[in-house]
C-alpha positions as CSV (number, residue, x, y, z in Angstrom):
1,X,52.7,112.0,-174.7
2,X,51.6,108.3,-174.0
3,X,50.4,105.2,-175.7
4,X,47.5,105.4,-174.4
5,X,44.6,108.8,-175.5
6,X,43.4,109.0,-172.1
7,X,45.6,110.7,-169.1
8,X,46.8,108.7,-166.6
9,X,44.9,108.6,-162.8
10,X,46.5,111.2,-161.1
11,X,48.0,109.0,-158.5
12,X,49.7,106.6,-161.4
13,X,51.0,109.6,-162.9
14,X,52.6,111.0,-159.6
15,X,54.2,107.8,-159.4
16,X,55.5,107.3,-162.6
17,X,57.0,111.3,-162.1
18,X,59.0,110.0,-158.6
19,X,60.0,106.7,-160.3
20,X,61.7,109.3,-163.0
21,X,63.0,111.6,-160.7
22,X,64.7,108.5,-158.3
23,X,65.8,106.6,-161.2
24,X,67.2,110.2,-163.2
25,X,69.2,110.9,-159.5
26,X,70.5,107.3,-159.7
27,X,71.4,106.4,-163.3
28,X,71.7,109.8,-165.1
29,X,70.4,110.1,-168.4
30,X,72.6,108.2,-170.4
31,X,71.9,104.9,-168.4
32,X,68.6,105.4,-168.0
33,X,65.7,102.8,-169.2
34,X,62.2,102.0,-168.7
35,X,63.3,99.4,-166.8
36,X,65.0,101.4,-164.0
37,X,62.3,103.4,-163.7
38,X,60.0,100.9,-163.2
39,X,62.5,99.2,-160.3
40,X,61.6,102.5,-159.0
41,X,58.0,102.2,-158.0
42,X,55.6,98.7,-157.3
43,X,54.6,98.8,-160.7
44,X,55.6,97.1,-163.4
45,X,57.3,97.9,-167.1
46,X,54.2,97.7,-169.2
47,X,52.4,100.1,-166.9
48,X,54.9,102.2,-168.3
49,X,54.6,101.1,-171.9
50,X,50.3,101.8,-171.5
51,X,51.2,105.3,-170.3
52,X,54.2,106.0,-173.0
53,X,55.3,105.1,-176.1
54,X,59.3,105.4,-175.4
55,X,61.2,106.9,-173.0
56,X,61.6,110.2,-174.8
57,X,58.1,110.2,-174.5
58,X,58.3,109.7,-170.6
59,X,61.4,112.4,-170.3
60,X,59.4,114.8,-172.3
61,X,56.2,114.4,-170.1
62,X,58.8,114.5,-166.8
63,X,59.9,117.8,-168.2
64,X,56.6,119.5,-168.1
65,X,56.0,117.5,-164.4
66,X,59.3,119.5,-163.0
67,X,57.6,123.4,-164.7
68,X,54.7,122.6,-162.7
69,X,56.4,121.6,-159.4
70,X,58.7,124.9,-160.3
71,X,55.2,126.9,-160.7
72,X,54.0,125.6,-157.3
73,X,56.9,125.6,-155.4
74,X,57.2,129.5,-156.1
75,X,53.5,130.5,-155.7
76,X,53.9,131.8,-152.1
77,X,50.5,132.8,-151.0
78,X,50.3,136.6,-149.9
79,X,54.1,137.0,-150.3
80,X,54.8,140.5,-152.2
81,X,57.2,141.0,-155.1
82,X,60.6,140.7,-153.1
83,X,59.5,137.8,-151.3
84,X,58.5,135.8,-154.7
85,X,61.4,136.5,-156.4
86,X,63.5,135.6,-153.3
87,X,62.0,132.1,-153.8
88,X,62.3,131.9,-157.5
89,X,66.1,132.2,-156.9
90,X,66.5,129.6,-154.0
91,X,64.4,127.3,-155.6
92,X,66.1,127.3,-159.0
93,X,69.8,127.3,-157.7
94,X,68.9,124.9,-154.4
95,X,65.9,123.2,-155.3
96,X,62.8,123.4,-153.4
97,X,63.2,122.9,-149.5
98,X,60.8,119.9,-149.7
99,X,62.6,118.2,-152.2
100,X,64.0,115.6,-149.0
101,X,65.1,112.2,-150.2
102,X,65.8,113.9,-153.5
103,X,69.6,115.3,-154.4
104,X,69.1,118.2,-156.4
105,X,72.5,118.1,-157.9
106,X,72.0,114.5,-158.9
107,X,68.6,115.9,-160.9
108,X,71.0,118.7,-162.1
109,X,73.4,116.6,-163.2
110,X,71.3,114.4,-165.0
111,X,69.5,117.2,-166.6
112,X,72.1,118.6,-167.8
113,X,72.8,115.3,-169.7
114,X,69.2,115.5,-171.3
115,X,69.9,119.5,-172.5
116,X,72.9,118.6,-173.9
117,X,70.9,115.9,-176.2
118,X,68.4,119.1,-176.9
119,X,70.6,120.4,-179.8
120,X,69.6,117.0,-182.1
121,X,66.6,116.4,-180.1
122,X,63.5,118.1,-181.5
123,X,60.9,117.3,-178.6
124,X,63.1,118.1,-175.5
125,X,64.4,121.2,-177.4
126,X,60.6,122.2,-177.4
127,X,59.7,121.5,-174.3
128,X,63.1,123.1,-172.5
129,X,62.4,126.4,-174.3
130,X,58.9,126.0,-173.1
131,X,60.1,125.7,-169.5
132,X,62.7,128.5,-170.3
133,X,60.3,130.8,-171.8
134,X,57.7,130.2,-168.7
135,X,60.5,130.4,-165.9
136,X,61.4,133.9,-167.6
137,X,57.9,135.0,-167.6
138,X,57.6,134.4,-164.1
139,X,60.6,136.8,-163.5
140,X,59.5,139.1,-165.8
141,X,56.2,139.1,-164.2
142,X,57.0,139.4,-160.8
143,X,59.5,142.5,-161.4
144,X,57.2,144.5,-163.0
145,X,54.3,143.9,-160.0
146,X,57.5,144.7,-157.6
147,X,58.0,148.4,-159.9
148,X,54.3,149.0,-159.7
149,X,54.0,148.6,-156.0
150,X,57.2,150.6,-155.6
151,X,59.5,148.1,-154.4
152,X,61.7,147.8,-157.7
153,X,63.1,150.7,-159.8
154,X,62.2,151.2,-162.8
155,X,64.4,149.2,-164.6
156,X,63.8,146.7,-167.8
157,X,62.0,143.5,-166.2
158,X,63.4,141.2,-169.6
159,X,66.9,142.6,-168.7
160,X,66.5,141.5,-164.9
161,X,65.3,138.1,-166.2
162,X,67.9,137.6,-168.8
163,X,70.6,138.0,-166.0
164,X,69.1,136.1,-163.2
165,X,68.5,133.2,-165.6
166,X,71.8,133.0,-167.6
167,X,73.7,133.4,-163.9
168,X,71.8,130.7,-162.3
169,X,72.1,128.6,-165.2
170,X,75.7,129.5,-165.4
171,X,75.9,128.4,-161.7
172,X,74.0,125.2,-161.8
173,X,76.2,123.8,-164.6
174,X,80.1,125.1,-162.8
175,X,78.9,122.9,-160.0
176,X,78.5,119.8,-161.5
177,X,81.0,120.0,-163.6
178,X,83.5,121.8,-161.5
179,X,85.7,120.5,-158.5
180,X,84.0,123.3,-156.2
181,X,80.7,123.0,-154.4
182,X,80.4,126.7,-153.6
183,X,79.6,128.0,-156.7
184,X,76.0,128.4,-156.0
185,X,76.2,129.8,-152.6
186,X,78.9,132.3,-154.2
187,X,76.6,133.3,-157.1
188,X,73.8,133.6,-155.1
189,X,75.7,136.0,-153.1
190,X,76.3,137.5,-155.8
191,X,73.0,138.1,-157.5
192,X,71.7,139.4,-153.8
193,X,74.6,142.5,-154.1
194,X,74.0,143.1,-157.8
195,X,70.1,143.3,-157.3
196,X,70.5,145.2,-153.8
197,X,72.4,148.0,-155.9
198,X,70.6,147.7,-159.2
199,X,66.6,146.4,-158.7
200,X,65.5,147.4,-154.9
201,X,64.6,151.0,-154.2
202,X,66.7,152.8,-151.8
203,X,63.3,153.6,-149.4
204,X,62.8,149.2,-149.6
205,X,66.2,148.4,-148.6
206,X,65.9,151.5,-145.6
207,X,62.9,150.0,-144.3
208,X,64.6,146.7,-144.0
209,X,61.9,144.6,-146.2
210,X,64.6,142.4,-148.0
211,X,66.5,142.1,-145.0
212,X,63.4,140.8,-143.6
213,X,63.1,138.4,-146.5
214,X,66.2,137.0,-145.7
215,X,66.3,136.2,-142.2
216,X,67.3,133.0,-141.4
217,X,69.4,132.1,-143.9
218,X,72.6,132.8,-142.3
């Protein structure tokens, strides 16, 4: 991961993550450097250097920094099965609500500029199939706690996961590549008919639970 054996400090790590993120939003992958990443925090290029060998290196380690943002930003304390996977959706088409300062189609964009190098890129292929095969755990996860508890049928949780993931995927990329910049709002209305029909029991959707889940978003 880095030049260094040890970790970095926590707080030097966090740093070097936001410097990514800003520089990522700003420069896109292709005219990214260590550089302006560094221009990005009060630090300077060799603290990057001590930290990481190259900036594959960095991008790699920024990779597994966004699955664990991803991880927390859906770990709703207390929330059932409807309510998590409610958030797993927004969150992966709109970005986490705290994301502020941060564009989430500029980090889109610029992503998808480091998948497309994935193909002749051995490291980021690993660790994007990591953070694909985690993300569809989640899902898989949380619909089969939503079938035990009775608030999804009984359908095939991998199935439910395939879909979600290739639509919002599918989504993510028309936006930033397309000249529209409803795509996302359209698919997610989308995905919240198909899985109305499809994954919520009839006696759920009665009792109003996933209306509930939605409130406010009009």
């Amino acid at each position: 991961m880095g030049a260094n054996s040890d970790d970095p400090p926590v707080d030097t790590e966090e740093a070097i993550m936001r410097a990514t993120y800003r520089a990522l939003c700003n420069h896109g992958y292709a005219n990214l450097t260590m550089q302006a990443i560094a221009d990005e925090f009060d630090k300077t290029k060799g603290v990057l250097h001590y930290h990481y060998d190259t900036k594959q290196d960095l991008l790699v380690s920024f990779l597994e920094y966004l699955l664990s943002a991803f991880q927390e930003n859906i770990a709703v304390d207390g929330a059932d099965p409807a309510e998590r996977l409610e958030a797993l959706i927004e969150t992966l088409l709109f970005g986490p609500p705290e994301r502020g300062r941060f564009d989430h189609w500029e980090l889109t964009t610029a992503m998808l500029e480091i998948r497309s190098e994935a193909p002749h890129n051995e490291e980021f292929r690993r660790q994007l199939s990591r953070n694909h095969e985690t993300v569809k755990a989640t899902v898989v996860a949380i619909v089969e706690a939503g079938i035990e508890q009775g608030i999804f049928r009984d359908v095939d949780p991998e199935q439910v996961a395939t879909l979600l993931l290739a639509s919002i995927n599918g989504a993510r990329i028309y936006q930033v590549t397309l000249e529209r910049d409803d795509v996302a709002e359209v698919t997610r209305s989308s995905l919240d008919a198909i899985l109305e029909h499809w994954l919520y029991c009839p006696d759920e959707l009665d009792s109003g639970s996933k209306a509930d889940g939605n409130a406010g978003e009009d």
